[in-house]
C-alpha positions in Angstrom: 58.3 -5.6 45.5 56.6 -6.5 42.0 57.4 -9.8 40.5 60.1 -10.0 37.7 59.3 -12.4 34.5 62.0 -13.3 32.4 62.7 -11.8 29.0 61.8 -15.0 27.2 58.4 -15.1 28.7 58.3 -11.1 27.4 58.6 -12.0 24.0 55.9 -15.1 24.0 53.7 -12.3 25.6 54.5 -10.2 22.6 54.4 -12.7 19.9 50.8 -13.7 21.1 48.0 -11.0 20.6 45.8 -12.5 23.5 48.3 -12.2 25.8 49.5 -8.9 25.3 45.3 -7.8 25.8 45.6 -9.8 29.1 48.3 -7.5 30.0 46.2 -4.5 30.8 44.6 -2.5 33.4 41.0 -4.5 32.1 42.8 -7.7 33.1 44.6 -6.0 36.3 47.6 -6.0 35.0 48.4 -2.2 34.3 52.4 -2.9 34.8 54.5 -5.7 33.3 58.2 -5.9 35.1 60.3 -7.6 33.1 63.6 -8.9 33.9 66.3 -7.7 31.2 69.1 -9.8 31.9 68.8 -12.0 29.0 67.9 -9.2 26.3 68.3 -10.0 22.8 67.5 -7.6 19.5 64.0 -8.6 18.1 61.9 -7.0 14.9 61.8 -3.1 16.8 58.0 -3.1 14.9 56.8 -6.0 17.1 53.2 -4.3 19.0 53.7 -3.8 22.7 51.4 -4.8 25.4 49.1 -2.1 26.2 50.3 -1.7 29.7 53.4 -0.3 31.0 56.4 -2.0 30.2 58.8 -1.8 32.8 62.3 -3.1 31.9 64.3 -3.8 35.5 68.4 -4.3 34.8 69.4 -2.3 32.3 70.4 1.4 32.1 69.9 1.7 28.4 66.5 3.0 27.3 65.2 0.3 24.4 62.3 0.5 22.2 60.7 -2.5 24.3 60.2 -0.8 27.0 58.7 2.1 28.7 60.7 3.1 31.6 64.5 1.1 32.1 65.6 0.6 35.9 69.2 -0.7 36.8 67.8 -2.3 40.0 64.2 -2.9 41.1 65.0 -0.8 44.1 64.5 2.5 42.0 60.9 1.4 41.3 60.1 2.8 44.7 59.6 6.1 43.1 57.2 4.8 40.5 55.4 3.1 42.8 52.6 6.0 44.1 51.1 6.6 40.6 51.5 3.5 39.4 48.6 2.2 41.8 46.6 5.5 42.8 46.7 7.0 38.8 46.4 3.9 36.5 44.4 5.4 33.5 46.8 8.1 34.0 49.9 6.2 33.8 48.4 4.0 31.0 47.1 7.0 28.7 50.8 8.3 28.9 52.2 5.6 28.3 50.7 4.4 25.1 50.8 8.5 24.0 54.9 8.2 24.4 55.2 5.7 22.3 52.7 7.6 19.1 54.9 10.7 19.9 57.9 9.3 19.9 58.6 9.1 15.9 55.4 11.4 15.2 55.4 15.5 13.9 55.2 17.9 16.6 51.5 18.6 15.3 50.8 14.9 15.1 51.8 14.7 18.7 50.6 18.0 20.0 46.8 16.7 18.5 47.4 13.4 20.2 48.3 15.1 23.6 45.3 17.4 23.6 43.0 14.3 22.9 44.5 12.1 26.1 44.5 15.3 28.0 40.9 16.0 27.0 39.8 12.6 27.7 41.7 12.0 31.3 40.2 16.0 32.5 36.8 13.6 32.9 38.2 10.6 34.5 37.4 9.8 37.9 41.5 10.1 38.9 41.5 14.2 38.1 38.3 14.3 39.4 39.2 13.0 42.7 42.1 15.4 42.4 39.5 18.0 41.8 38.5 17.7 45.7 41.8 18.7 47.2 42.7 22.0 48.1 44.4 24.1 45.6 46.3 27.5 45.6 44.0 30.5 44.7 44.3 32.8 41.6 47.3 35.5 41.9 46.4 38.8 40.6 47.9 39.6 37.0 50.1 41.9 35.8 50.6 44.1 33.1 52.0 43.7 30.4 51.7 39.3 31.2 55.3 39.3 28.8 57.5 41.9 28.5 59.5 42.3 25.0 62.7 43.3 24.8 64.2 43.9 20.8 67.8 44.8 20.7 69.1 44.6 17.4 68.0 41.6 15.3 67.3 39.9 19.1 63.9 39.8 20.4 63.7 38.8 24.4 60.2 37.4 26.0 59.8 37.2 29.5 57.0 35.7 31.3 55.4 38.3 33.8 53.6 37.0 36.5 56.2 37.1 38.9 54.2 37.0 42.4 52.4 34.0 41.2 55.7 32.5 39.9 54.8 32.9 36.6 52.1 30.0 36.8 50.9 29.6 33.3 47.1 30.4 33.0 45.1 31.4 30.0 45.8 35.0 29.6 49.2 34.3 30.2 49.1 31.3 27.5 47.2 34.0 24.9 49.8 36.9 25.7 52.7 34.5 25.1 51.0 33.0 22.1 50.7 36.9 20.6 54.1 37.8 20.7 55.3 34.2 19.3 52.7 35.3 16.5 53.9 38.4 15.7 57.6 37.3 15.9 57.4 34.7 13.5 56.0 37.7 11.0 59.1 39.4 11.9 61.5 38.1 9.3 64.5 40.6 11.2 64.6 38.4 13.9 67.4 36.6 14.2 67.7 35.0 17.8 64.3 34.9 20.1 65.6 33.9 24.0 62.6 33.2 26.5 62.9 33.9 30.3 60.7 34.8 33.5 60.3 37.4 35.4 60.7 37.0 39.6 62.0 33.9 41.7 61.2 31.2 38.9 61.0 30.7 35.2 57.3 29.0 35.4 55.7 26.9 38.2 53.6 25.3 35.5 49.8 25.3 35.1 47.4 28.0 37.2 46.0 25.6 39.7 42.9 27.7 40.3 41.8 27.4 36.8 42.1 23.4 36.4 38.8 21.9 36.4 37.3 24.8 34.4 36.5 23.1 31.1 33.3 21.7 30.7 33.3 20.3 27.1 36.4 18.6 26.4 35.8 19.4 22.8 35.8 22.8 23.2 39.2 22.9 25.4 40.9 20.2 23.1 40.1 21.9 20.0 41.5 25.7 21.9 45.0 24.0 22.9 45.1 22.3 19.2 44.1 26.1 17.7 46.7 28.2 19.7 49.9 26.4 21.0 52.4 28.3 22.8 55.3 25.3 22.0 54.1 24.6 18.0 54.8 28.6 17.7 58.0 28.7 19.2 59.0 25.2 17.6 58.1 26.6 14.5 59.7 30.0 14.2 62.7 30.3 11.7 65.3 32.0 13.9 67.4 30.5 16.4 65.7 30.4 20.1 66.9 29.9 23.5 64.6 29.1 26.6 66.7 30.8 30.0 65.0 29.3 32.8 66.1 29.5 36.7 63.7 28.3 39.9 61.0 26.3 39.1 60.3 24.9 36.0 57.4 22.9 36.5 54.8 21.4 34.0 54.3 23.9 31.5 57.7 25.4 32.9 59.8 23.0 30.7 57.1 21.6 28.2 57.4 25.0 26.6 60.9 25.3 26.8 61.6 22.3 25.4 60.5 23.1 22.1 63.3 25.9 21.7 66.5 25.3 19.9 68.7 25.1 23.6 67.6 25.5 26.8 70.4 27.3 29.1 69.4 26.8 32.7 70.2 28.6 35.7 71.9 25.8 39.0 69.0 26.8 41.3 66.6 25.9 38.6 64.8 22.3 38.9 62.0 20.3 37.0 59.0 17.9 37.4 56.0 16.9 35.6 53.3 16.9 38.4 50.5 15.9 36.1 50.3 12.2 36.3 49.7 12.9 40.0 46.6 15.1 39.4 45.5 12.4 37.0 46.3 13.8 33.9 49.2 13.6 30.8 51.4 16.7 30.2 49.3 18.9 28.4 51.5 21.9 26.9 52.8 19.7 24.7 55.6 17.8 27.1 54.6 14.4 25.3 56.2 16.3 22.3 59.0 18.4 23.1 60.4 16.6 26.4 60.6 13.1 24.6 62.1 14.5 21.6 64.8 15.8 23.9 65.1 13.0 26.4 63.9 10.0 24.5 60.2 8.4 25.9 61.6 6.4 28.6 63.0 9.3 30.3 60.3 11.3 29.9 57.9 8.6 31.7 60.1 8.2 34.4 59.9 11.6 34.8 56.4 11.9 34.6 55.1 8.8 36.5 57.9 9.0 39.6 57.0 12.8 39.9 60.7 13.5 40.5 62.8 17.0 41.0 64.9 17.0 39.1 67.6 19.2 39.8 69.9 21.5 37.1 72.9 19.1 37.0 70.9 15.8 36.5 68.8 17.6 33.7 72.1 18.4 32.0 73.1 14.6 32.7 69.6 13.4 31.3 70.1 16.2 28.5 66.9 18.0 29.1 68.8 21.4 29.4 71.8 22.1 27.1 74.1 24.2 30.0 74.7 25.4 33.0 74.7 29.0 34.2 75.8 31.4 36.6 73.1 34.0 38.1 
């Protein structure tokens, strides 16, 4: 189990600029557990150590802290990526707290650049050796429309490969959010899959592809599937079911509600593979949950099933197939 300081010696770490830069994964301290029992309120602008924050007694997410535990027996679920994906863990991390009070383009830029940056670190790269699923064949149309009325419905069309979000998939999507937000008619836009999930999240066979992380930041900053949907003026509703992995709920996320079916359930894999959300989860899923939340989520690689995401607020209801 990781060693507990007390709250009082927190706050001379974060009073004292050379101390917080020896808490870091340069002085091999990537994770500071800090005991929260004798919280007080401090100045909310005070600059964090740049290492994860970890606040152990307390069920209430506060701005000092990066992830909040009751006990320090649900760290066990932390404790995998803490150690094996530190730059991982750190990047995210310290790109939660920028996105937290930042503009969804702000935060989409600053996801693409820690996304960009970890896609050459040696923890994807290692990653990058493992086996992976290969490439399903695609389908045609990749999202059916459906317009009834003043309603427009998009659904994601891959369904043999579970809808796994790849490129053509990403640019099909991206199309028809483009052309709806020309369509000043439309009054209500509702997103859904095709087949036995909503979106198992990024197409495996095509990570690792990139070989100029200029080139593949400055595509996701050019053509976002979440800034289009976030920005479009009518109302939207994401209807998700099975899995909604990765880009499976960073997209969704961005819409007005998200009604979810009970067999559905969601994770955030990436930290796992080395790298940060990168469909704009920093963004949409924090903005939702709150940061702290969204790290646990992130870093513990949990399922979460349909009825905790209503609990956590990550899905707005509950529905019946």
């Amino acid at each position: 189990m990781p060693e507990l300081i007390s709250f009082e010696h927190y706050l001379t770490i974060l009073e004292s600029p050379l101390m917080r830069e020896d808490r870091s994964v340069f002085a091999r301290t990537p994770v500071l557990y800090v005991d929260w029992q004798d919280y007080r309120e401090i100045d909310p602008a005070i600059t964090l150590p740049p290492c994860c924050v970890v606040a152990v007694g307390t069920r209430s997410d506060s701005s000092l802290a990066d992830i909040c535990l009751a006990t320090l027996d649900e760290f066990a679920g932390l404790e995998a990526n803490l150690k094996s994906q530190v730059h991982a863990c750190t990047t995210l991390i310290q790109l939660l707290r920028h996105n937290e009070r930042s503009s969804i383009a702000d935060g989409l830029f600053a996801e693409s650049l820690a996304y960009s940056t970890l896609q050459h670190s040696a923890g994807f790269q290692s990653w990058l050796e493992g086996p992976r699923r290969s490439s399903k064949p695609d389908t045609d149309p990749l999202v059916l429309t459906e317009r009834d009325a003043n309603s427009l419905k998009l659904t994601l069309n891959r369904p043999q490969a579970h809808n796994a979000y790849n490129m053509a998939l990403k640019d099909a999507l991206c199309e028809v959010l483009h052309a709806a937000s020309l369509d000043k008619e439309i009054d209500k836009l509702i997103l859904t899959g095709a087949g036995p999930s909503f979106c198992a999240g990024g197409d495996l066979s095509e990570f690792g592809l990139a070989e100029d992380a200029a080139v593949a930041h400055l595509s996701r900053t050019t053509r976002s599937a979440g800034a289009l949907l976030a920005n479009l003026d009518c109302t939207t509703e994401a209807v998700v079911h099975g899995a909604c992995i990765g880009a499976g709920i960073e997209i969704p996320a961005f819409a007005d509600s998200i009604s979810a079916n009970r067999d559905s359930y969601f994770q955030l894999p990436e930290i796992s593979m080395g790298l940060v959300p990168g469909a704009g989860g920093t963004v949409s899923i924090t903005k939702k949950i709150g940061r702290q939340k969204t790290a646990y989520l992130a870093i513990s690689n949990l399922k979460l099933s349909a009825q905790d995401a209503l609990a956590w607020g990550l899905v707005d209801q509950l529905i019946e197939d």
